[in-house]
DOVOKE-990727 format. One line per 2 residues: number of its first residue (from 1); for each residue x, y, z of N, C-alpha, C. Coordinates in steps of 0.001 Angstrom, whole numbers, always signed. Atoms other than C-alpha are relative to their C-alpha. Example, Ala and Ser with C-alpha at 12.3 -4.5 7.8 and 13.67 -1.06 7.14 Angstrom:
1	+890 -1190 +0 +12300 -4500 +7800 +900 +1200 +0  -820 -1190 -60 +13670 -1060 +7140 -770 +1090 +730;
***
This chain:
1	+724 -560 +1132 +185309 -2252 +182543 +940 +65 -1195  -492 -664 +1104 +186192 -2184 +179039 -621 +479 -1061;
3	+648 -625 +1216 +185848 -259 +175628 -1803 -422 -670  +668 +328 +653 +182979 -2069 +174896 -1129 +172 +1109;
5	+556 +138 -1208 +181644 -2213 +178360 -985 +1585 +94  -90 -909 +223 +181833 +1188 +178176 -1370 +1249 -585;
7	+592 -413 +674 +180609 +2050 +175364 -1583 -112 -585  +1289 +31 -145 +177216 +254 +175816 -947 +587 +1005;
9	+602 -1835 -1336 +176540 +3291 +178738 -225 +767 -524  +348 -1079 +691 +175820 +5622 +176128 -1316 -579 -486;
11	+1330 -120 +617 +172068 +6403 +175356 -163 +361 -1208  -36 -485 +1529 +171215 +7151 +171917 -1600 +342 -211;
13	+1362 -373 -398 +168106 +9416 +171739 -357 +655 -1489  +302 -432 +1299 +166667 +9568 +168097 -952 +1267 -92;
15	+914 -1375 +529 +165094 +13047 +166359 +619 +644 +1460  -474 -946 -990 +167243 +14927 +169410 +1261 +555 -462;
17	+767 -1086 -240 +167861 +17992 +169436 -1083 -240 -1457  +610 -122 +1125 +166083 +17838 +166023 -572 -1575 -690;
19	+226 +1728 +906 +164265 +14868 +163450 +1277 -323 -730  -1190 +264 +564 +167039 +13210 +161852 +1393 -310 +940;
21	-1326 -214 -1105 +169774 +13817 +164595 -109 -1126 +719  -373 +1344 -963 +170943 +10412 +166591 +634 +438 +1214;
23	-649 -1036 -1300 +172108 +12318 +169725 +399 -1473 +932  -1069 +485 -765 +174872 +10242 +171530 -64 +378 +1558;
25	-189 -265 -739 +174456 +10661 +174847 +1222 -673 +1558  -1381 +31 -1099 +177432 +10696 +177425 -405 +287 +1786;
27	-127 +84 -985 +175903 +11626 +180366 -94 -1245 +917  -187 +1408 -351 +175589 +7804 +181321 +1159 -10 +690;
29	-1319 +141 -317 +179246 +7609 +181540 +859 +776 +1084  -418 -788 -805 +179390 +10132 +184170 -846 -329 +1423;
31	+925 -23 -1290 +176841 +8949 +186729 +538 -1668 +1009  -400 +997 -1030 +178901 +5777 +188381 +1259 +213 -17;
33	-1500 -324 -511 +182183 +6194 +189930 +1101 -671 -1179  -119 +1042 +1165 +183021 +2827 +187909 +598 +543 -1579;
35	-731 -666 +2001 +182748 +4285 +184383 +655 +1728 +369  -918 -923 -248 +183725 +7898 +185746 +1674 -408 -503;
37	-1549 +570 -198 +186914 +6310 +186731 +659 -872 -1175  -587 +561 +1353 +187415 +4440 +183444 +87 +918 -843;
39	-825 -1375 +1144 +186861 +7839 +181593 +1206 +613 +176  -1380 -1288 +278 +189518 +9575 +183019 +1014 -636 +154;
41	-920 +727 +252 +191799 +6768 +182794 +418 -180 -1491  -365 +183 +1910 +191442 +6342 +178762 +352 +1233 +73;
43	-656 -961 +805 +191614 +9831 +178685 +1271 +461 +281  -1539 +363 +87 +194909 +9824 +180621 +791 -563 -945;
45	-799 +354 +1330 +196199 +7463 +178388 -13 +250 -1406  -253 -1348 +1306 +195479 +9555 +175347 +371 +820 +370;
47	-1028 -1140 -317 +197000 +12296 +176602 +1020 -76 +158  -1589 +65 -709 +200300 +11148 +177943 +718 +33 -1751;
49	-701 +231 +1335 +200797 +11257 +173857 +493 +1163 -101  -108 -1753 +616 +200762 +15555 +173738 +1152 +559 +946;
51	-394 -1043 -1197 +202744 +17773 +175321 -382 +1541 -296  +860 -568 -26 +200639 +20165 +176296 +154 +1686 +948;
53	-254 -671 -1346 +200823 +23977 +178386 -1391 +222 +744  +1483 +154 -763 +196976 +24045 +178969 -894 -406 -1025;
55	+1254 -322 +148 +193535 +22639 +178163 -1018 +717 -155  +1297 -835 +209 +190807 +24104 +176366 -1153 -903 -58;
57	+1335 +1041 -403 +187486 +22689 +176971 -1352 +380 -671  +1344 -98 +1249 +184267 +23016 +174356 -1291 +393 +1016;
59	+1277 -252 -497 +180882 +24463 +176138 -814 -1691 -362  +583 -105 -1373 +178960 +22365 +177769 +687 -1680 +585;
61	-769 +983 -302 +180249 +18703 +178136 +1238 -154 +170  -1458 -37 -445 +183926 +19367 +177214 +312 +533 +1062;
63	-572 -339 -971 +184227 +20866 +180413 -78 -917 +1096  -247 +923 -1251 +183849 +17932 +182622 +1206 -990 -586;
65	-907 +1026 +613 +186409 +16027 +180074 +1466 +858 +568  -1810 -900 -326 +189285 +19123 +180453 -421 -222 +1249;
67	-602 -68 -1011 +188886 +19464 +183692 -84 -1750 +935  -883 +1712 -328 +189633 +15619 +184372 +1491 +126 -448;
69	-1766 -284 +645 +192578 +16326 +182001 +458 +1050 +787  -844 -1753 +45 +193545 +20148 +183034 +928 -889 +1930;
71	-346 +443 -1186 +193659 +18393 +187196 +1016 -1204 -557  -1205 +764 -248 +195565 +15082 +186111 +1355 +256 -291;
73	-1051 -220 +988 +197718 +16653 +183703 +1321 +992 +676  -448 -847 -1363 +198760 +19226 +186739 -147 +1819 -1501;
75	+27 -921 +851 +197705 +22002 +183397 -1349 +712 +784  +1689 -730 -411 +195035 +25010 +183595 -1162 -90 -1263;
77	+966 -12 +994 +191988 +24894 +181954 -770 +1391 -276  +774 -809 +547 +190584 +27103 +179454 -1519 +103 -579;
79	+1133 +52 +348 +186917 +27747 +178792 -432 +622 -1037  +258 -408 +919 +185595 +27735 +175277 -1660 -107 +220;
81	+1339 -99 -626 +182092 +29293 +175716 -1166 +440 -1479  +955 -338 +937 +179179 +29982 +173828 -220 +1364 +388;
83	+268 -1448 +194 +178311 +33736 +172718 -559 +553 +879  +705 -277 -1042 +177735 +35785 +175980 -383 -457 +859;
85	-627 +976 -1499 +178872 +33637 +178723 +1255 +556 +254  -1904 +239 -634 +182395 +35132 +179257 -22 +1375 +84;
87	-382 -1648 -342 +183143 +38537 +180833 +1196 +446 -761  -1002 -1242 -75 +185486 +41172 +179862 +280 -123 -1818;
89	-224 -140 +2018 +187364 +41368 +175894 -182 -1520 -147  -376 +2118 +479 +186777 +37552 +173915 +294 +121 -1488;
91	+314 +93 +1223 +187282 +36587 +170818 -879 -1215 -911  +1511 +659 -32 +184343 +35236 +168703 +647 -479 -1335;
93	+70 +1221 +1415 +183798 +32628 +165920 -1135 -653 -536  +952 +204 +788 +180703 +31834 +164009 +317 -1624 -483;
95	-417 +1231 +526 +180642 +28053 +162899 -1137 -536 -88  +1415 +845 -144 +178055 +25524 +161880 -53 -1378 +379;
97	+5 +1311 -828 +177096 +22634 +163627 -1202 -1074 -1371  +1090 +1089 +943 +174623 +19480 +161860 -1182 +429 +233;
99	+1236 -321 +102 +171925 +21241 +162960 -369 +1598 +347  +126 -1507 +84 +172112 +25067 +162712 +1437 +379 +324;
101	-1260 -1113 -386 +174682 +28044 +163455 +74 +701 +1473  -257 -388 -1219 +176316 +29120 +166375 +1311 +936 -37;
103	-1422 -1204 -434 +179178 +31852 +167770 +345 -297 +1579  -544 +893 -1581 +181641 +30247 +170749 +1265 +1634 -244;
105	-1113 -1099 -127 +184220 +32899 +172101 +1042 -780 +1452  -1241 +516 -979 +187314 +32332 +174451 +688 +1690 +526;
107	-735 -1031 -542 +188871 +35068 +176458 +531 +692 -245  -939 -594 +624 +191101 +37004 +175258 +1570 -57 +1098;
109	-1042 +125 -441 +193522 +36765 +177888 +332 -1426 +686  +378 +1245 +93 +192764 +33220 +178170 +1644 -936 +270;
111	-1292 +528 +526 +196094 +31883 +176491 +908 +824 -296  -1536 -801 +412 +199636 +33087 +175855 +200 -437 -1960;
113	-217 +116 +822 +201032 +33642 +172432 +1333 -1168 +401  -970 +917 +23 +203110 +30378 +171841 -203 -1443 +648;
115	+460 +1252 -1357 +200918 +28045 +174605 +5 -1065 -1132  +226 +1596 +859 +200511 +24433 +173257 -1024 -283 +690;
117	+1680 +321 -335 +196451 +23757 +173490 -444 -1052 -532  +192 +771 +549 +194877 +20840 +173426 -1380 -305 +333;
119	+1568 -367 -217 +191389 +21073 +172856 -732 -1700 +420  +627 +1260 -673 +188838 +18580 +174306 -1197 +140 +302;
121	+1041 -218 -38 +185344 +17954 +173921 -1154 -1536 -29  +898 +1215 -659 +182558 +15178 +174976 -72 -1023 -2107;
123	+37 +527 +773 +182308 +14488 +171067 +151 +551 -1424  -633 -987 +1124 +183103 +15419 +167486 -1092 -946 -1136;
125	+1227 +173 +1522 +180366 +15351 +164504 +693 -3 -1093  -642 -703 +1784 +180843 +17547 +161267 +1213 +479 +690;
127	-1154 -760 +4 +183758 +19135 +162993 +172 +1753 +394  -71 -1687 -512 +182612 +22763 +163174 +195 +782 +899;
129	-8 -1164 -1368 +182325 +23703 +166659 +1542 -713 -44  -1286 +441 -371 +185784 +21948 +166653 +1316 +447 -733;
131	-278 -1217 +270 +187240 +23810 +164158 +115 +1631 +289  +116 -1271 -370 +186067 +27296 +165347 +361 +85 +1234;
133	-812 +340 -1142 +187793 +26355 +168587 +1018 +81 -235  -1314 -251 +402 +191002 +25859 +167020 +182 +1506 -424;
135	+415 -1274 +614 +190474 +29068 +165212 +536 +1027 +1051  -585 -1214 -1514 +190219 +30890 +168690 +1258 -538 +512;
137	-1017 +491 -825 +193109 +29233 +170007 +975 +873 -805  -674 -541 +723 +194971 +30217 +167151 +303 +1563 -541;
139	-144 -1545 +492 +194036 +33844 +166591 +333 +413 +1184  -684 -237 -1424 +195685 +33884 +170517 +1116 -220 -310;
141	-1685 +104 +169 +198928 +33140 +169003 +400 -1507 +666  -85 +1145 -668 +198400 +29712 +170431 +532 -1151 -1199;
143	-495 +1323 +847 +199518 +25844 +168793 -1052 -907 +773  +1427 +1042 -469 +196425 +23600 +168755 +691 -1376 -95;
145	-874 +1132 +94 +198467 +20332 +169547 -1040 -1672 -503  +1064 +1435 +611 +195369 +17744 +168900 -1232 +339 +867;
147	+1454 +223 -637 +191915 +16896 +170192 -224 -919 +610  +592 +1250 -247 +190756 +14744 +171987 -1699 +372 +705;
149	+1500 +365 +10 +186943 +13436 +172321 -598 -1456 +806  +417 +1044 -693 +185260 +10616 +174289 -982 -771 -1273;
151	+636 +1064 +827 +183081 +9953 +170981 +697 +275 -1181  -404 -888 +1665 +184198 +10695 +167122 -1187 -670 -649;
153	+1066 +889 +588 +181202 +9953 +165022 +794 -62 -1754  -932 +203 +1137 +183085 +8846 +161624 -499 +149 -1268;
155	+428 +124 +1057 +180483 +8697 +159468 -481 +1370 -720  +384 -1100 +488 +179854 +12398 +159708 +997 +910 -724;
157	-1189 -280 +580 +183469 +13413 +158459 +768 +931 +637  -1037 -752 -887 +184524 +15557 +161404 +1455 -394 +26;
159	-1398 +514 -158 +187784 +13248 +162271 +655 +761 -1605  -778 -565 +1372 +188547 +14143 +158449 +271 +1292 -279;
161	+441 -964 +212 +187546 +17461 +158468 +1590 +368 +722  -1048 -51 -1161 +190245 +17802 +161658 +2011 -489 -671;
163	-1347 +599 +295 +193170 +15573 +160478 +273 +739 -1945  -315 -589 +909 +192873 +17107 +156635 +411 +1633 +612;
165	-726 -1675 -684 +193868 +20745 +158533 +1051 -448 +560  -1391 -124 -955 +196762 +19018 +160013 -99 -408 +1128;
167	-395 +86 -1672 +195573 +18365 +163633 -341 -1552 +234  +520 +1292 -357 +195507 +15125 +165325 -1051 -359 +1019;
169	+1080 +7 -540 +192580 +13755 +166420 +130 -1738 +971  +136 +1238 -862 +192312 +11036 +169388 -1458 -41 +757;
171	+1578 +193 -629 +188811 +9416 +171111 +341 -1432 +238  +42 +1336 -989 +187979 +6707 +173155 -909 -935 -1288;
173	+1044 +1315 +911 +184843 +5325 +170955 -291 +396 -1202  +437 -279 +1361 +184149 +5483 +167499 -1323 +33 -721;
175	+618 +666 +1050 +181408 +4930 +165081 -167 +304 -649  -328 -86 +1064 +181605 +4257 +161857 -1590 +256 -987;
***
C-alpha cells in the first residue's frame, strides 16, 4: 500500500454533520488489517521526528491514532475529552469548530509540569479543537512538541493557524 493507495480508503460524505461540510471519513482506514497496518507505520515514521514524554489524544478518533503511537512509542496516553466525560478536577476550554462551539477538558492530573506532549488527532480543519488542546496541555505546565494528524485539510487554514503559534504540524494526507 501506498499514500495514494491509501488515501483513496477515505469516504467523503457531503452536507455531514451539517449542509456545506465535506466530512472526511477515516473510518475506512481502520477496518482492514492492510491499511490498519500502513497507518501505524506512517505514523511511526512521523513520530520518530519528536521527542516526546506522553501522548495526548483528541475525543473521539484521536484516540485510536495515540494509542497506536502512546503503545509503539513505549509512552502513556492522555485523554483529551469532551465536556463531562472525565471524572474528578479537569481543566476546560471552549473553542470553535467549522460548524459550531464546543468545551474539551483534560485531567488535571493528567500531565506533569515540564512533560513534552504531542498531541494527535484523526484530522485537523480550522484548527480550533486543536488549538484548545494545546491550551490544556499548556495550562498543565506542559510543552506541546507538535501534532500530528492522519488528514490536514489545507484549504481550511488549520495547518496555518497551528504552525503561525509556533507548533509543528505533521500528517499523512493532505488536501489542498
Amino acid at each position: 500500500m501506498n499514500d495514494a493507495e491509501f488515501k483513496d480508503l477515505i469516504k467523503i460524505w457531503p452536507d455531514f454533520p451539517t449542509k456545506g461540510i465535506s466530512f472526511k471519513d477515516v473510518n475506512p482506514l481502520i477496518r482492514t488489517s492492510e491499511s490498519l497496518n500502513y497507518l501505524h507505520k506512517r505514523l511511526v515514521d512521523i513520530c520518530n521526528n519528536f521527542e516526546v514524554s506522553k501522548i495526548a489524544a483528541i475525543e473521539a478518533r484521536g484516540f485510536f491514532v495515540g494509542s497506536l503511537l502512546a503503545s509503539s512509542m513505549n509512552k502513556g496516553l492522555v485523554l483529551i475529552r469532551k465536556e463531562g466525560k472525565l471524572p474528578g478536577p479537569t481543566v476546560k476550554e471552549a473553542y470553535t469548530i467549522e460548524y459550531g462551539t464546543r468545551v474539551m477538558e483534560i485531567q488535571q492530573d493528567a500531565i506533569s509540569r515540564g512533560e513534552k506532549i504531542l498531541i494527535v488527532d484523526d484530522l485537523l480543519a480550522t484548527g480550533g479543537t486543536a488549538l484548545a488542546a494545546a491550551s490544556l496541555v499548556e495550562k498543565l505546565g506542559a510543552t506541546v512538541v507538535g501534532f500530528v494528524f492522519i488528514i490536514c485539510l489545507n484549504y481550511l487554514e488549520g495547518p496555518n493557524k497551528l504552525r503561525d503559534k509556533g507548533y509543528k504540524v505533521s500528517a499523512i494526507l493532505e488536501y489542498e
